[in-house]
MDAnalysis code that builds the backbone (N, CA, C; Angstrom):
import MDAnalysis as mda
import numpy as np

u = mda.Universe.empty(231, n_residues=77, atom_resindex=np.repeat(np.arange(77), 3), trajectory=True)
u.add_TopologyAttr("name", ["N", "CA", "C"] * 77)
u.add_TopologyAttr("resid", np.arange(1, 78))
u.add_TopologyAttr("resname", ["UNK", "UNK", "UNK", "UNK", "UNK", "UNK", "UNK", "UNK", "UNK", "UNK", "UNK", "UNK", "UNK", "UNK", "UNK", "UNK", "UNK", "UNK", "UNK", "UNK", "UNK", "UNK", "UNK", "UNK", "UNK", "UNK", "UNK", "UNK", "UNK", "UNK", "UNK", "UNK", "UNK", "UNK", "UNK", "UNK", "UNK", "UNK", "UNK", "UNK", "UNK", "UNK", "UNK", "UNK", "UNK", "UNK", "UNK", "UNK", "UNK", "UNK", "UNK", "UNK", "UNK", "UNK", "UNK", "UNK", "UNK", "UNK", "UNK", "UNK", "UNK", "UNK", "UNK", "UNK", "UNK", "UNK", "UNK", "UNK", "UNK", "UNK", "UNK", "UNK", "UNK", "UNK", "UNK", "UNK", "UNK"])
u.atoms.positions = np.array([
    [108.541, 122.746, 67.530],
    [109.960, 122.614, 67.343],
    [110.481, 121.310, 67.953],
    [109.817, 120.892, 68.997],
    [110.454, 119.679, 69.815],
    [110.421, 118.507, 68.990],
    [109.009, 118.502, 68.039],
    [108.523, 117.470, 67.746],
    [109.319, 117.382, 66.434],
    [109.659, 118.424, 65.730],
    [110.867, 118.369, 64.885],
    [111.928, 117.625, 65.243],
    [112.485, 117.938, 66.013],
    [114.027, 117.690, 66.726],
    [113.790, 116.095, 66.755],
    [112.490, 115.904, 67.285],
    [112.105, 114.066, 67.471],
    [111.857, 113.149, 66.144],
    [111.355, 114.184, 65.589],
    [111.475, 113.309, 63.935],
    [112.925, 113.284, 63.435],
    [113.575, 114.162, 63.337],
    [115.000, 114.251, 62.640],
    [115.426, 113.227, 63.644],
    [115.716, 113.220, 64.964],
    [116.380, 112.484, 65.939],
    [115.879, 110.702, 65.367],
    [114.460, 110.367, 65.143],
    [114.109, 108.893, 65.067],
    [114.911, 109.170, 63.522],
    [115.099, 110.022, 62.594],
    [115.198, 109.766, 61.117],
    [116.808, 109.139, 61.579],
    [117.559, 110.184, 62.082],
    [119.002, 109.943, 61.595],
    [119.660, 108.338, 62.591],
    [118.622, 108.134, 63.666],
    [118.690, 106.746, 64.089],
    [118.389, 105.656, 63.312],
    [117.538, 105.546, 62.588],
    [116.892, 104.833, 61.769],
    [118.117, 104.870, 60.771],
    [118.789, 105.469, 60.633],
    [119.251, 106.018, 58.904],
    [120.693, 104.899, 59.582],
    [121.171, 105.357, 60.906],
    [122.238, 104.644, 61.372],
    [122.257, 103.147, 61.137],
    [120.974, 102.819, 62.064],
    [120.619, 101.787, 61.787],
    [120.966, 101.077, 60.640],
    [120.150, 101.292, 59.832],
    [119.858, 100.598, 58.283],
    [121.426, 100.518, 57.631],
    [122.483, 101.386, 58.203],
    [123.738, 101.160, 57.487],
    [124.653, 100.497, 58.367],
    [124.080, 100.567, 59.918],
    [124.907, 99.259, 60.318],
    [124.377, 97.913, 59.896],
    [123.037, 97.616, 59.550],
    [122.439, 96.217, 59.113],
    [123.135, 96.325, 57.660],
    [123.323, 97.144, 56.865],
    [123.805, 96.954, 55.282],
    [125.200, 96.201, 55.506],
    [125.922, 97.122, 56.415],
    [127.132, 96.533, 56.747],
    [127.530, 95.456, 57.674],
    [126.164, 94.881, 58.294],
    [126.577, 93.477, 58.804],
    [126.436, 92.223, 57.824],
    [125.593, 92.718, 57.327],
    [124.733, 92.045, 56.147],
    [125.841, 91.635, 55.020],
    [126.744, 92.555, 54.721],
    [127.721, 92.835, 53.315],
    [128.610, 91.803, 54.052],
    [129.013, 91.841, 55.600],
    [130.121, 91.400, 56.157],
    [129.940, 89.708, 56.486],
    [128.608, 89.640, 56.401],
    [128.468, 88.297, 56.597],
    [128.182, 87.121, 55.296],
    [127.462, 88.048, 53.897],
    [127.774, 87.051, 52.821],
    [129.292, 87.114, 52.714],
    [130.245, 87.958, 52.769],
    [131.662, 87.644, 52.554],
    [132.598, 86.782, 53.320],
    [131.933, 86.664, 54.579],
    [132.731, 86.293, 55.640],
    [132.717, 84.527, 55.088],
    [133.609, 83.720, 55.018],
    [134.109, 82.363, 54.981],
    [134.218, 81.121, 56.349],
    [133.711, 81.994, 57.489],
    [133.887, 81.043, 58.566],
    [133.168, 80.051, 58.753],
    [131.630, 80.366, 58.061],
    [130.937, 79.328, 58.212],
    [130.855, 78.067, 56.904],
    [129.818, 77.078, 57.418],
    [129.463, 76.117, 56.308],
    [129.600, 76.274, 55.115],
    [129.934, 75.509, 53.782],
    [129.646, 75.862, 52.630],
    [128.493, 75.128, 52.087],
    [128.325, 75.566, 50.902],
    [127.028, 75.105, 50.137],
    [127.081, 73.604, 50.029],
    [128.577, 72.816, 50.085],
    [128.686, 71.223, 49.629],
    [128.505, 70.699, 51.114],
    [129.248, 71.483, 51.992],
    [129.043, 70.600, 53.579],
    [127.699, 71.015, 53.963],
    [127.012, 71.795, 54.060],
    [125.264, 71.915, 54.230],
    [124.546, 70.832, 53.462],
    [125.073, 70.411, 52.300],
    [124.564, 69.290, 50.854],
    [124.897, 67.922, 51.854],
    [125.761, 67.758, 52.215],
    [126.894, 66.114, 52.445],
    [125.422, 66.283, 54.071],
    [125.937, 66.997, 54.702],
    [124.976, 66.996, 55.864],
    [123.549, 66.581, 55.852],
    [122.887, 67.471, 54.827],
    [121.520, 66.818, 54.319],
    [121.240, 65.540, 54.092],
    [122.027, 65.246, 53.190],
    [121.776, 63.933, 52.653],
    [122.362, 62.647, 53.521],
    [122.837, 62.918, 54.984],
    [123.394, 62.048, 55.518],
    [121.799, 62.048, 56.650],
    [121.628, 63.462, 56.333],
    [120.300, 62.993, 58.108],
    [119.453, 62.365, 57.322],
    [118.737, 62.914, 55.700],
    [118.146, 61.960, 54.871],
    [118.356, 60.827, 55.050],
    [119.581, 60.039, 55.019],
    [119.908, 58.836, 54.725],
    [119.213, 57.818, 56.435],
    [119.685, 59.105, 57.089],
    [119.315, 58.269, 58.951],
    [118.177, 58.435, 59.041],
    [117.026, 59.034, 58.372],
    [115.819, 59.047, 58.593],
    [115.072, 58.033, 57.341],
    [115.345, 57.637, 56.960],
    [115.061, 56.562, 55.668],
    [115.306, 55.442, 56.475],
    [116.526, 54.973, 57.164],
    [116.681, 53.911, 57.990],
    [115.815, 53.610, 59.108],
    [115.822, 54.947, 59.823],
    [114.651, 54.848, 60.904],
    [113.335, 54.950, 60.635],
    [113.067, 55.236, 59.371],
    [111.484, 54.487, 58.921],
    [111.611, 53.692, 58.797],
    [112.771, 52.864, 58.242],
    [112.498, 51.410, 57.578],
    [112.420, 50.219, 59.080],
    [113.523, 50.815, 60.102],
    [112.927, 49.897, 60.925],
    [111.848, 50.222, 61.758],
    [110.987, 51.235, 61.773],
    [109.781, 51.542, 62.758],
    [108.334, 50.388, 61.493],
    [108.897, 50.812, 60.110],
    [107.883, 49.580, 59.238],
    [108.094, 48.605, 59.916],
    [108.982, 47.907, 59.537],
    [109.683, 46.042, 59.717],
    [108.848, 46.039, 61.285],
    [108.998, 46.597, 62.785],
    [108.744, 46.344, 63.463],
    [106.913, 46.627, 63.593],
    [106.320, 47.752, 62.885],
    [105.071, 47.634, 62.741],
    [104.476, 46.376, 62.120],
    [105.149, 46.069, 61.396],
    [104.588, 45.098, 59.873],
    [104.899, 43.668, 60.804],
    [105.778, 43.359, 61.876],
    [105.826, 42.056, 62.562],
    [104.822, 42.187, 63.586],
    [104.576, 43.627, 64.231],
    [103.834, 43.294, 64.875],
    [102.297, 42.953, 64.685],
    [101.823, 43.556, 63.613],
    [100.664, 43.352, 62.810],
    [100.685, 42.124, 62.422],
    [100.854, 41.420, 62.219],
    [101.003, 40.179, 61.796],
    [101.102, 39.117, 62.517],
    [101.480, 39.465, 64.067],
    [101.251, 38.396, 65.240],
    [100.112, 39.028, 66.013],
    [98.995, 39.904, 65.252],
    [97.555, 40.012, 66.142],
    [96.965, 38.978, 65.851],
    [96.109, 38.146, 66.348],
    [95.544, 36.882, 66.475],
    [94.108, 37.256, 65.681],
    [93.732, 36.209, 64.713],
    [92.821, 36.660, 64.266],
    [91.498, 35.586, 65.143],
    [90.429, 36.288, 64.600],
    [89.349, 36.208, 65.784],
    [88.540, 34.897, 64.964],
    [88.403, 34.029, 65.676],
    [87.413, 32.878, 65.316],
    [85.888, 33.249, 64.980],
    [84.951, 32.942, 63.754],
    [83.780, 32.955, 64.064],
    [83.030, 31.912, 65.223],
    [82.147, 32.448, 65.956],
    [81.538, 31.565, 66.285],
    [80.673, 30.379, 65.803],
    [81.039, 29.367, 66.294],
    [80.477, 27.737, 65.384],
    [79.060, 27.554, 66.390],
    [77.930, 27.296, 65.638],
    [77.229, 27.044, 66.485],
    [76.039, 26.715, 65.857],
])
């Protein structure tokens, strides 16, 4: 009998559960406070844009520095 009482008891917790997550869930695609789909978009494409720049100068400064390694003489002899 106990072990009854403990199954029904985890069922109707569980059951609570699952309809407070339905109803946070319902409350939060409706809810408007956050970001929209165009300011998440504008955002993207702006860190895109700062990470395109900061490759381009980590190249330019690789590509100068490569280019002032000294190249090595054969030996004349």
């Amino acid at each position: 009998m106990t072990l009854l009482r403990l199954q029904l008891s985890l069922a109707t917790f569980a059951g609570r559960l699952a309809h407070r997550l339905r109803d946070d869930l319902d409350r939060i695609r409706t809810d408007e406070d956050g970001l929209t789909t165009t300011e998440i978009a504008v955002a993207t494409f702006l860190l895109v844009g700062a990470a395109i720049v900061v490759m381009g100068i980590i190249y330019v400064a690789a590509r100068s520095s490569a280019e002032n390694i000294p190249v090595p003489q054969a030996p004349t002899g």
